[in-house]
Each structure stands twice: as structure tokens, then as C-alpha cells.
C-alpha positions in Angstrom: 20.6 2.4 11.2 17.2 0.7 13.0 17.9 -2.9 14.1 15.2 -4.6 11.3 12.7 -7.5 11.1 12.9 -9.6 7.9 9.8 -10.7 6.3 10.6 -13.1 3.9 7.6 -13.4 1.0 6.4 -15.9 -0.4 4.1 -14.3 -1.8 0.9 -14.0 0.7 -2.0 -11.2 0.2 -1.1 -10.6 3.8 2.5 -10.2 3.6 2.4 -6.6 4.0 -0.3 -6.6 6.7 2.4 -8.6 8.5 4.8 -5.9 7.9 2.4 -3.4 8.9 1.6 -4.9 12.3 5.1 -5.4 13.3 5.8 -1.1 12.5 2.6 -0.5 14.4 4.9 -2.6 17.4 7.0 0.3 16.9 9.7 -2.1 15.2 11.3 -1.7 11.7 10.6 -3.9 9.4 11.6 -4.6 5.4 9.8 -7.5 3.2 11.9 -8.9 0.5 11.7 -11.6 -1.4 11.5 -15.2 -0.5 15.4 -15.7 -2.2 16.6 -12.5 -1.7 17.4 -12.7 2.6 19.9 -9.6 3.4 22.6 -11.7 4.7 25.3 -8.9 5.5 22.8 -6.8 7.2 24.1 -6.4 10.6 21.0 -4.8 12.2 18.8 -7.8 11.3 17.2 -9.5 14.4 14.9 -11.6 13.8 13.1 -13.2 10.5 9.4 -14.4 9.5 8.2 -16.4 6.9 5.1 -15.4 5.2 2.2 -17.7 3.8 2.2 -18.1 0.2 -0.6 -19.1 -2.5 1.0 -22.8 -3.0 1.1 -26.1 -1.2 4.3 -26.7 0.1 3.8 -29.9 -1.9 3.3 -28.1 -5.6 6.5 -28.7 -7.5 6.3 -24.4 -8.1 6.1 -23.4 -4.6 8.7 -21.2 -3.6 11.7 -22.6 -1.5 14.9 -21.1 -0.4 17.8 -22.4 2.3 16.6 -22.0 5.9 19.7 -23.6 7.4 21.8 -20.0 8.1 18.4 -18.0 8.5 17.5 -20.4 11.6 21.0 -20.4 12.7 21.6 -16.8 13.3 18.3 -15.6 14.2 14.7 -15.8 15.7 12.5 -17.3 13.1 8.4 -17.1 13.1 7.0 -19.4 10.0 3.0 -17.6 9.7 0.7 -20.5 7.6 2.8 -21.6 4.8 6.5 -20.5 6.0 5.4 -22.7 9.2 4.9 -26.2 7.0 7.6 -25.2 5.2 10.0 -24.9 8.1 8.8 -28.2 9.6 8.9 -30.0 5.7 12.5 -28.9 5.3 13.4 -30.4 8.6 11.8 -34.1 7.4 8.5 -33.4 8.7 5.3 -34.6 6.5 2.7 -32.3 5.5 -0.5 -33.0 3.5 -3.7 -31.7 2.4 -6.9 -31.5 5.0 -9.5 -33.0 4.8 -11.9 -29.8 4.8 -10.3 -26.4 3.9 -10.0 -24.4 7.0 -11.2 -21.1 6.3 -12.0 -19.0 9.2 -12.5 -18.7 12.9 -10.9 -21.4 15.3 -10.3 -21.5 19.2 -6.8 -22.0 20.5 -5.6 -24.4 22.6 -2.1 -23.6 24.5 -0.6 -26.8 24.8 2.8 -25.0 27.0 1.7 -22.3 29.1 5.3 -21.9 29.5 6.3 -21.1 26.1 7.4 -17.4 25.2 5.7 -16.9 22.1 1.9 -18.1 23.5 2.4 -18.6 26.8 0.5 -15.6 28.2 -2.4 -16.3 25.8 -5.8 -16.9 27.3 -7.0 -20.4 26.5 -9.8 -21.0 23.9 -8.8 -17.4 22.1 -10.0 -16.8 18.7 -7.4 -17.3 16.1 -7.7 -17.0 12.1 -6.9 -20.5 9.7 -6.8 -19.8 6.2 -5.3 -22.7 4.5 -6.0 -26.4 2.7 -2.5 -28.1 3.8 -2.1 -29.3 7.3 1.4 -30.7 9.0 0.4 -34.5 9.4 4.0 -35.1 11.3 6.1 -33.0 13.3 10.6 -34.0 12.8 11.7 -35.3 15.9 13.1 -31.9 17.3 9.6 -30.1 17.3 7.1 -30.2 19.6 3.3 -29.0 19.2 2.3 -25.9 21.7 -0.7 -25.2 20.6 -4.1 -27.0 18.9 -7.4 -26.3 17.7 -10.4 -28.7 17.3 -9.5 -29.5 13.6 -5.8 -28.7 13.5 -4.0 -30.8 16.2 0.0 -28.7 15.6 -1.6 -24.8 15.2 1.8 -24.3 16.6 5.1 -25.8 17.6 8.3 -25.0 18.7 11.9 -26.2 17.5 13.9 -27.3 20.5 17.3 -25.9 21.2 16.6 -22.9 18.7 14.2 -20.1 18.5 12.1 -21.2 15.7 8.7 -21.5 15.7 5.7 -21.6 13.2 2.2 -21.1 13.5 -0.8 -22.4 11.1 -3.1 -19.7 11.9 -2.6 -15.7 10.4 -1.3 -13.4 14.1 -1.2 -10.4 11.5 -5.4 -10.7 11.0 -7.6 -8.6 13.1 -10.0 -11.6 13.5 -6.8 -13.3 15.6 -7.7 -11.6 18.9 -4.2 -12.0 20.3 -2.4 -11.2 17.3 -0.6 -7.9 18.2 0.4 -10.3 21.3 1.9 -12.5 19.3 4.2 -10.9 17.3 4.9 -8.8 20.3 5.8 -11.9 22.1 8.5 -12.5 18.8 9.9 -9.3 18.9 10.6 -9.6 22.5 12.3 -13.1 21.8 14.2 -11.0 19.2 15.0 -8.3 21.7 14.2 -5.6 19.3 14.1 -2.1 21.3 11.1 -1.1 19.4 11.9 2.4 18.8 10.5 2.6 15.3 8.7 6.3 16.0 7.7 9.0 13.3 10.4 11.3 15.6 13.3 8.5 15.1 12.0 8.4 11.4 12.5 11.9 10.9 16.0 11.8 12.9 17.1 9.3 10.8 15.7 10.5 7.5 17.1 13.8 7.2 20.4 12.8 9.0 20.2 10.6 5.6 19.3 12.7 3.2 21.7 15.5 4.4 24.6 12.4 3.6 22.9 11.5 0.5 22.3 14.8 -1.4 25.1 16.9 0.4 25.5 20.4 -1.6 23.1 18.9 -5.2 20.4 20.7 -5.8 16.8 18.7 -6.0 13.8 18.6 -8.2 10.5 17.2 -6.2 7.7 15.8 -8.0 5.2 17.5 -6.0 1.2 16.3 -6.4 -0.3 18.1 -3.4 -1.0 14.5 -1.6 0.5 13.7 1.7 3.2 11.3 0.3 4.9 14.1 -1.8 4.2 17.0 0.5 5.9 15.1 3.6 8.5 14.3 1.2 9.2 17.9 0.5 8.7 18.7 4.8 11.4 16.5 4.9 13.8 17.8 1.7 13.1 21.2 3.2 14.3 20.4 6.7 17.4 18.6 5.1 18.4 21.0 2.4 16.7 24.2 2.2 16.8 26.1 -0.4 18.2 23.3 -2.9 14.8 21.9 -3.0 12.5 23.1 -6.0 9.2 21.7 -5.9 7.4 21.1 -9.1 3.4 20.8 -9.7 2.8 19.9 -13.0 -1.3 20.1 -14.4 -1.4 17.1 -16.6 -4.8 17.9 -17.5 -5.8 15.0 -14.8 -6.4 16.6 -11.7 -9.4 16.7 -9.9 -11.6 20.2 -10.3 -9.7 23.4 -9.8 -7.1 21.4 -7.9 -4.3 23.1 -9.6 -4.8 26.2 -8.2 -6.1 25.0 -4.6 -2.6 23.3 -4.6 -0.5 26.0 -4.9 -2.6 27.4 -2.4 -2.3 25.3 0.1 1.9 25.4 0.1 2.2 29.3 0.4 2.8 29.3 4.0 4.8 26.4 4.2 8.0 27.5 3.1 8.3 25.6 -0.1 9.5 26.9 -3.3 6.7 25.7 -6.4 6.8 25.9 -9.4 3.5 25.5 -10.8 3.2 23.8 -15.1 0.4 23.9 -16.9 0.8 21.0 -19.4 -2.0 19.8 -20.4 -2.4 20.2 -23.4 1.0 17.9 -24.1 -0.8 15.1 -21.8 -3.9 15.0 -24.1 -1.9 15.0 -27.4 -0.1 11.9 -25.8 -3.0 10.0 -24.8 -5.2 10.7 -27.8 -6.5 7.5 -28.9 -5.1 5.3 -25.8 -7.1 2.8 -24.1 -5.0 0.3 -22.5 -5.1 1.3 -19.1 -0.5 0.0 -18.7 -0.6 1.9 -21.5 -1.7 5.0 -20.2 0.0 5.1 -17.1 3.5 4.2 -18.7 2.7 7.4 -20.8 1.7 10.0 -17.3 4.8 8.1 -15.8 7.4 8.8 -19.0 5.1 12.6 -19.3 6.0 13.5 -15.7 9.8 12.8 -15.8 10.3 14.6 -19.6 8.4 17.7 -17.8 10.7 17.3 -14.8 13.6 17.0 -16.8 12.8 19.9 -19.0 12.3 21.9 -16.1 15.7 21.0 -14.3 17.5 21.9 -17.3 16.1 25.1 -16.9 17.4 25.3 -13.4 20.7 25.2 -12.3 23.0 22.1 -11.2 19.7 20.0 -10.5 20.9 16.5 -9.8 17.8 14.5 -7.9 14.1 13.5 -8.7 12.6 13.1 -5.3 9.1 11.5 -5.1 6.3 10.2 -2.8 6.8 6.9 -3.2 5.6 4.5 -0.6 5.8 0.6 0.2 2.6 -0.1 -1.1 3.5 1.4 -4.7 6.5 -0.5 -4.7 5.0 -4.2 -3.4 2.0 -3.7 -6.3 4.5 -2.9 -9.0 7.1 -5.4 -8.0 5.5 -9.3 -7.6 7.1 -12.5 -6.5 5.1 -14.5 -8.7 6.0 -12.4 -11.6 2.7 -10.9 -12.2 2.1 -6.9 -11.4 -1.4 -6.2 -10.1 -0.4 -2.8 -11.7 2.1 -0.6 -12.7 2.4 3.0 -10.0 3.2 5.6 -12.3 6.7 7.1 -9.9 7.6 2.9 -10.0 6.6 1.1 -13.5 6.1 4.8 -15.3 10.1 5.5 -15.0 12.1 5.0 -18.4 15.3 2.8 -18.3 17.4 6.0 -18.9 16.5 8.8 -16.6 19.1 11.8 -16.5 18.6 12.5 -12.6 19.2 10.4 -9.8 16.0 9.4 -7.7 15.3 10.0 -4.5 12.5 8.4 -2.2 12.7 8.9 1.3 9.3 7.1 2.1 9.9 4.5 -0.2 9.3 1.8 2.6 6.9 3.3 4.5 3.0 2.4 4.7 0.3 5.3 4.4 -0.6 5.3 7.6 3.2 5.8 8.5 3.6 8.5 6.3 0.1 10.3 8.1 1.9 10.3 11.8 5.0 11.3 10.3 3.2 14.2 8.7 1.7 15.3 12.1 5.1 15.0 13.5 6.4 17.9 11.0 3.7 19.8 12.3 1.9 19.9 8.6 -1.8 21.3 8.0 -4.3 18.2 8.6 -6.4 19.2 5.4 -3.6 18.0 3.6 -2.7 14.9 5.9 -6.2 13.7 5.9 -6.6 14.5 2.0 -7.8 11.2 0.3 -5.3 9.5 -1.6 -5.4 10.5 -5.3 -3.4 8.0 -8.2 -0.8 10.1 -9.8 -1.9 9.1 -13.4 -5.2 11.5 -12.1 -8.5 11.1 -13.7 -6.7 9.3 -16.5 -7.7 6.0 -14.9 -10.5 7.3 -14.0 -11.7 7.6 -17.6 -12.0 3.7 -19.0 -10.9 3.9 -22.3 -9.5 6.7 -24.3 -9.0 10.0 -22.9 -10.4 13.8 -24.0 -10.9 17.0 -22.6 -14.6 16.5 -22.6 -14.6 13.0 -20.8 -12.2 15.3 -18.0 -14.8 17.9 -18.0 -17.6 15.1 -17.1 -15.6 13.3 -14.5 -14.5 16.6 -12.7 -17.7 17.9 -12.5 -19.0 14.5 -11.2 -16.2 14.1 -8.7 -16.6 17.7 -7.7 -20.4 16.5 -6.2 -19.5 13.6 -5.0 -16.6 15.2 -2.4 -18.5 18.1 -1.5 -21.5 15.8 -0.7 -19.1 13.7 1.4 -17.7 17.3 3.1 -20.9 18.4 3.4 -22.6 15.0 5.1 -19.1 14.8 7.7 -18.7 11.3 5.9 -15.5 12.6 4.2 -13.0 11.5 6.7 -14.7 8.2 7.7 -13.6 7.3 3.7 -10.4 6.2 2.8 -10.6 7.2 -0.6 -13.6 8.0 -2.9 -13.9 9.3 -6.7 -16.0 9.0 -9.6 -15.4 7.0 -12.8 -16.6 7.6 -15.9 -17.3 4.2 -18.2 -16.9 3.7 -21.8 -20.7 2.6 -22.3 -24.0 5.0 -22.6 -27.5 3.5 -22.0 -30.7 5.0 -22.6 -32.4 7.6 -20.1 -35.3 9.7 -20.1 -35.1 13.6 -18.9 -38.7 15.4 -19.2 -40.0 14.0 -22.0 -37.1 13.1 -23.9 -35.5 9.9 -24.1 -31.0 10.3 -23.7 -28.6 8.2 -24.7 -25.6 9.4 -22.4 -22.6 8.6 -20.4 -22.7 6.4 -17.0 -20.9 7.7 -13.6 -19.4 5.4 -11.1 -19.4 6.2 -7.4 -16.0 4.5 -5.7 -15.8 4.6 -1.9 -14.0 2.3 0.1 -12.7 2.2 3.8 -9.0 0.9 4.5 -5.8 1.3 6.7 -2.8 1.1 4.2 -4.7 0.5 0.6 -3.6 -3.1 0.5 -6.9 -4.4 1.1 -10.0 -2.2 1.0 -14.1 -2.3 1.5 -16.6 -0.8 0.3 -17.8 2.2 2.3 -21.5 1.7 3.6 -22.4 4.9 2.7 -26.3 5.7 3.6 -28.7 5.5 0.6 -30.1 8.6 0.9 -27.3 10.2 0.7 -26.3 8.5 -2.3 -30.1 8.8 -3.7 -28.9 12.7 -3.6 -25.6 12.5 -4.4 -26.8 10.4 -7.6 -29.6 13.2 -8.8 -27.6 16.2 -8.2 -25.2 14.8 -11.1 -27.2 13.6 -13.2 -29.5 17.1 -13.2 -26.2 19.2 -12.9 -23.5 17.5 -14.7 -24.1 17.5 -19.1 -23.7 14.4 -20.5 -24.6 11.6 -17.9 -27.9 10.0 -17.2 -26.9 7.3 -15.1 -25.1 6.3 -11.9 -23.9 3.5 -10.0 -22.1 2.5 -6.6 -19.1 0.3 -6.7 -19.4 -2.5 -3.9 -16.3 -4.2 -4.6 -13.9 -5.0 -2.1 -10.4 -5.2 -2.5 -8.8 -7.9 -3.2 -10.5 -9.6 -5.3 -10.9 -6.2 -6.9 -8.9 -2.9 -6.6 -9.4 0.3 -5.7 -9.0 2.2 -8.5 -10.6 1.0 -12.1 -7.9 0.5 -13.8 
């Protein structure tokens, strides 16, 4: 097993770039919850504590018992776990008295000290946060200030704890990457964390895990489930049966580009066409939960159906990745939204799941792709929900609103191929709203549907901007479907970011 960095949450929208950062250090790391700290994990090495959306003052804010975490290991409190750390050890912290939102310049108060010590004085580092620590406990000591925040950083003597007010995960804290280098190295992680060692590992693991049993992939012709199957392949062969299943949701003739695209790859697919059953389920749905929690439960009878067709299947295996599971699975008990291979599953599922990238970010799974020596047309393909063009289409769901969206989205990626601007896009798509406004074509006046262009830029999904795309090309994008696609007569560019949006509609 990889020696492991702990992130405890506390439920931070940048808990996960944390965890990103320290992989990108080549280091392991798994978030968990706040309560939840692996004690009898023997390749732990070192623990950080996350910010979090409450003052360490609110009677609701998360707590847990620091006393064994700081004993055994290396602990880095980021923001909020750093006032909580120093409040748990009878320090006092109170609000600011201006909300420190932004850019500051650091001040290293110990050049000495092995977390900042070989930063550059006056560095830019990132505050985000309305609490300050008024008073350090006896045992601490301040190494580092800004104009405003006189302890951006301390140190606890006689253990290796620290804490930090400012965000080292951010891109706007110059010396970040340093940073949490710095902690590793306190740690004395190897950081070996490499797509080859992944791979290594991973198929040593499945080849323990599934033995002789025969699997069933959920196969969707994105990177996640295709390096899932590189990986089922290389560990078992021919038990591995690869399902594709058309849920009448796909993007424009993707079902048979698909199949396609895995003929010289080794992989035995199965291709099902079942839309028709998809539709018939969804008739009438508008919920967006609701819809999802149907494609989820959809996907598994199909696969289900077809194992029992097939002999001595035992395992689902799907493309899960971190961020499905962190969205679908909050702290605060709220889901931003359910993934359809996490919130879709039922309760009572006759095969056992497997998820080999289950705790890896996108990014992760892209180098690990390249690693197995996979086609970059489908490592590069944009991401694409599993629930399809179902929540794409706000409200309820027929073949003709498919028909609209696919002929829109159809445009809108070719233009993007054809303009080079594809691969500068994390992911882009069309939506199709449940409201028509009036137009005028020739002389007649229309009352039809409304297309949405969505294109953002991103690393890992979890936060996301809108892509800058140039207007003409958007002027052209935005005339070629409303002359070519029936039905629509206006369109619109999303420029949302995410958070406080997300990057699908629903």
C-alpha cells in the first residue's frame, strides 16, 4: 500500500484542491471526513486540516479530538483547521475587523522554520476568511505575519504542528506548491505517487480482488470508464465484458463512434440499444434527482439483465472518480448532486461493485491513460455526465427534445474542432430550456425552443470558468443552429462560473 496523507474535511470548497495539490507532489492522499480519521491505518504520515464554512466560534462548527492526531503525526491546520488547532489548545480566536478576502504579502517571522523558511519575504499569499486568532496558547509561536493578520502562521513547539491562516492549495499563493512540499518533507513521505506505481498497484489489486470472477464494465466511451476497462483488461483478460448501453441520451451518432473507437483495443463490447425503455421511464419526469436516480437504477437493471445472460458474472466495474464521490457524499449533509454510478445505485444490487479510480481526480485518470498507451482522442474526449442529454434537457424528456439537443450539440463541437478551440475547453455542450420566446424567420414571426451554449475551462471539475470563447465564433456558432437545427430560434452563452454555479444544468 502508498504511505497516505490525511485531509481531514471540514467541509471547505477547497478541500479537494488541497487533495489535488498534494497528488500533483506526487504523494497519495485520501480526504475523509472531519470525524471519521483512519486510525489503524499504518501507512498514514502526516494529517491536514481543511478550512470549513463556520467560525470556529458557531455552536455548529465541526470539531473532532486532535489530541492522538497531533501526537502520532505531522499536522498542517489550512484557514479554519489552523484556529481550530490553536482554540482547542486554549488559544482565543475572534472575528476581524474587516473580512479578509484576497491578496496579502507574507512576512517570515523564522527564516529558520521548515515549513516557510525558504520562502522569499513579502510573497503573495491568499486570505479568505472573517475570523482571526486574537491569542496564541503558550506553546505556539507566530512565524509568519501579514499587514492585517499579525499570526498568518505559527508553529507548536516540541511537536510538528503547525497552522496557517492563508489557503497554500490556491494558485494565487505563489509559494503554495512550496509549502505543502515543505509538509510532506517534514512528513518524510517518498513521494512516489506516479500513474506507473498506480497502475502497479491497481492491477496487483484487482488481480487479489476479482481472482478467477468474471466482470461486467459499465462502459460509456469517456476516459474514466475506458481506463477502467485498460486496467480490467491488463488484470483479468478475458473475464472482462464491456457493456455500452444507448439510453437514448447520447450525444449525436455517439453510439456507433463508440464501438468504433474500441475495435483495436482489445476489449470485448457489447453494444444495447435501449432507448426506447429509457424514454418510457422518464415520460413525464421533471425533477432533475429524479431523473438521474431513474438513468442510475436504468443502467444497473440493463447490466443486470445482461449478466444474467452471461455466465458466472460477479462484478459491476465503473468509472467512478473522486470528484463523483466528494459531490454525492457532503459533510454538511447537503448533496450538490446526485452522480448517477454513486446516488443512482439501488440499496439491493445483485453484483459486487468495483471502482478502481474511485479516488482519483480527472486529471489523474488522463496521465494514467497515457501511461496504458490509450488513443488521445479518447483521453482528451470532454467529459460527458452519464445521465447524457437527460440533464441536458430541463424538464421532461422526449425523443423530439433529444433530436433538438443533438443536432445543436452536434454544431457546437464541430465548430469548436473546426476553430482548434476544442482542447483549450474542459467541457462544453448545449442545453435545451423548458421556455420558447418569440422569433422572426423571413417574414414570419416563431415561437420556438431556446439553446444554451455551456463552455467552461477547469483542472479537475471542482471549480470551473467560463470559457472566453471569441464572439465571432459564437455569432457563427449561434446562426448555424438556429438556420440548421428545426425547432429553435434562440441562443444564449452560459457565463457562469462554478461554484457558485455548476457545470452541468441540472
Amino acid at each position: 500500500m502508498h504511505e497516505k496523507i490525511i485531509i481531514l474535511d471540514f467541509g471547505s470548497q477547497t478541500t479537494q484542491l488541497i487533495g489535488r495539490r498534494i497528488r500533483e507532489l506526487n504523494t497519495y492522499c485520501e480526504i475523509v471526513p472531519y470525524n471519521k480519521f483512519p486510525y489503524d491505518d499504518k501507512n498514514v504520515k502526516g494529517v491536514i486540516l481543511s478550512g470549513s464554512p463556520f467560525s470556529v466560534n458557531d455552536p455548529n462548527a465541526f470539531k473532532t479530538d486532535l489530541s492522538v492526531i497531533r501526537s502520532h503525526y505531522p499536522v498542517l491546520g489550512i484557514c479554519y483547521g489552523a484556529q481550530y488547532i490553536a482554540q482547542s489548545a486554549g488559544g482565543e480566536v475572534g472575528r476581524s475587523s474587516t473580512r479578509e478576502y484576497g491578496r496579502a504579502r507574507l512576512q517570515i517571522v523564522d527564516n529558520s522554520d521548515p515549513l516557510l523558511g525558504n520562502l522569499p519575504q513579502n510573497s503573495q499569499v491568499w486570505m479568505s476568511h472573517s475570523d482571526v486568532i486574537l491569542r496564541l496558547p503558550d506553546h505556539f509561536r507566530t512565524i509568519a505575519s501579514t499587514e492585517e493578520v499579525t499570526i498568518a502562521a505559527y508553529k507548536v513547539e516540541g511537536e510538528p504542528t503547525w497552522g496557517v491562516q492563508f489557503h497554500p492549495e490556491v494558485s494565487h499563493t505563489e509559494h503554495g506548491m512550496r509549502i505543502l512540499d515543505n509538509f510532506l518533507t517534514i512528513c518524510r513521505c517518498r513521494k512516489d505517487w506516479t500513474p506507473a506505481s498506480f497502475i502497479e498497484t491497481t492491477v496487483k489489486e484487482l488481480k487479489e480482488q476479482l481472482k478467477d470472477d468474471k466482470v461486467i464494465l459499465a462502459l460509456s466511451g469517456g476516459v474514466d470508464s475506458s481506463v477502467t476497462a485498460m486496467l480490467l483488461n491488463k488484470a483479468i483478460g478475458k473475464n472482462l465484458t464491456c457493456i455500452f448501453v444507448d439510453h437514448g441520451l447520447l450525444r449525436k451518432n455517439e453510439f456507433e463512434k463508440v464501438l468504433a473507437d474500441y475495435q483495436d483495443m482489445g476489449l470485448n463490447v457489447i453494444g444495447i440499444d435501449a432507448k426506447e425503455r429509457f424514454y418510457k421511464a422518464l415520460k413525464g419526469v421533471t425533477d432533475p434527482e429524479k431523473k438521474r436516480k431513474i438513468i442510475g437504477k436504468g443502467f444497473i437493471d440493463v447490466f443486470e439483465e445482461e449478466a444474467s445472460k452471461l455466465e458466472g458474472i460477479k462484478w459491476l466495474a465503473q468509472g467512478t472518480i473522486y470528484p463523483d464521490i466528494i459531490e454525492s457524499l457532503s459533510i454538511t449533509g447537503m448533496t450538490i448532486k446526485s452522480h448517477h454510478n454513486v446516488g443512482g445505485l439501488p440499496e439491493k444490487m445483485n453484483l459486487k461493485l468495483c471502482e478502481p479510480l474511485r479516488l482519483l481526480f480527472k486529471d489523474e485518470v488522463r496521465r494514467i491513460g497515457l501511461a496504458l498507451g490509450m488513443k488521445p482522442q479518447i483521453i482528451y474526449r470532454h467529459p460527458f455526465p452519464g445521465p447524457g442529454l437527460g440533464i441536458r434537457i430541463l424538464g421532461d424528456i422526449t425523443p423530439e427534445k433529444v433530436r433538438i439537443v443533438q443536432d445543436a450539440d452536434d454544431i457546437f463541437i464541430s465548430a469548436l474542432r473546426a476553430a482548434d478551440l476544442y482542447d483549450k475547453v474542459w467541457q462544453a455542450g448545449t442545453i435545451l430550456l423548458p421556455i420558447q420566446s418569440v422569433g422572426v424567420m423571413g417574414d414570419e414571426r416563431t415561437y420556438e425552443n431556446t439553446i444554451v451554449l455551456r463552455a467552461v475551462t477547469s483542472i479537475d471539475a471542482m471549480t470551473a470558468d467560463w470559457a472566453h470563447l471569441p464572439y465571432e465564433f459564437l455569432a457563427k456558432v449561434s446562426n448555424e443552429i438556429i438556420n440548421k437545427v428545426k425547432g429553435v430560434n434562440r441562443v444564449v452563452y452560459d457565463i457562469s462560473s462554478k461554484p457558485p454555479a455548476t457545470i452541468e444544468w441540472e
